[in-house]
N, C-alpha and C positions, 0 to 999 in steps of 0.2 A: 514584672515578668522578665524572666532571665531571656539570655541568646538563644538555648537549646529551644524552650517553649517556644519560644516566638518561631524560632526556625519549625518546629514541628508542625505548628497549628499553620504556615505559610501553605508549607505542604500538605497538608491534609486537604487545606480550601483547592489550594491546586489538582492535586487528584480529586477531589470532587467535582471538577468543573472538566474532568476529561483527561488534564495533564500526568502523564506516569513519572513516576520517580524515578531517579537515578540509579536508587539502591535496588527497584521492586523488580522482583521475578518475575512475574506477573505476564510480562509481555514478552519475556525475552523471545521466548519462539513465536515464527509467525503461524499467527493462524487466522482464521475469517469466523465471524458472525453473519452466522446468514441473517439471524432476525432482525439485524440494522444492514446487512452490509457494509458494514467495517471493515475493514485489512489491521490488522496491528502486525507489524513487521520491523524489527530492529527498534523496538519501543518507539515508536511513531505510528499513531492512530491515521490511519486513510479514511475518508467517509465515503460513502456507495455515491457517491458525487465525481470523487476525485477516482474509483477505479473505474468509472464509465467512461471519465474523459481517457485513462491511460487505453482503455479497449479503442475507442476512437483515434486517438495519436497513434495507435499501432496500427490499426487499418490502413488509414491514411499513409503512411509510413509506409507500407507494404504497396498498398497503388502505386506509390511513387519509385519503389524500387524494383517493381515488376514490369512498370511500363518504361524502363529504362533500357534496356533491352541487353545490355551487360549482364552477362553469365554469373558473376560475383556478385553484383546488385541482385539478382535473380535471389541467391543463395542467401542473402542478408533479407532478400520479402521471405524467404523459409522460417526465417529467425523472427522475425515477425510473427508471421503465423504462429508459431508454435505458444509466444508469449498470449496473445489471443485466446488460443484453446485453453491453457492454463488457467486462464483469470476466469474464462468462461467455466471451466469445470470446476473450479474452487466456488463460484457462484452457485453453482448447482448440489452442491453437495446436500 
């Protein structure tokens, strides 16, 4: 088996098993699967695992900067929220 083949058949096992290719379009834009809950974003697969936890560190995130009592902090828990509503709307879709 030559370089190429080998190199091909690597990747193919790879993207069978989830991993995107470097060359594939595939992912370039991000978009969501509702039916798994997946993110793929900048060819990186997220699983409904990992955008749960990011809803949670933003919450959290936002307590922390709202109960700060700093006007600026205030406006960074805005920024918070907003990331929140987004993941949550992309969820719903």
């Amino acid at each position: 088996m030559d370089d190429r083949s080998r190199t091909n058949l690597i990747e193919q096992l790879a993207m069978s098993m989830g991993a995107v290719s470097e060359n594939s379009s595939k992912f370039d834009k991000a978009r969501y699967d509702s039916s798994t809950g997946t993110l793929y974003c900048n060819g990186v697969k997220y699983s409904r695992n990992m955008v749960d936890e990011a809803v949670n560190y933003f919450r959290k995130m936002q307590q922390q900067a709202n109960a700060s009592g700093s006007r600026e902090m205030q406006n960074i828990g805005t920024y918070y929220q907003i990331a929140i509503e987004a993941i949550l709307m992309m969820e719903g879709e």
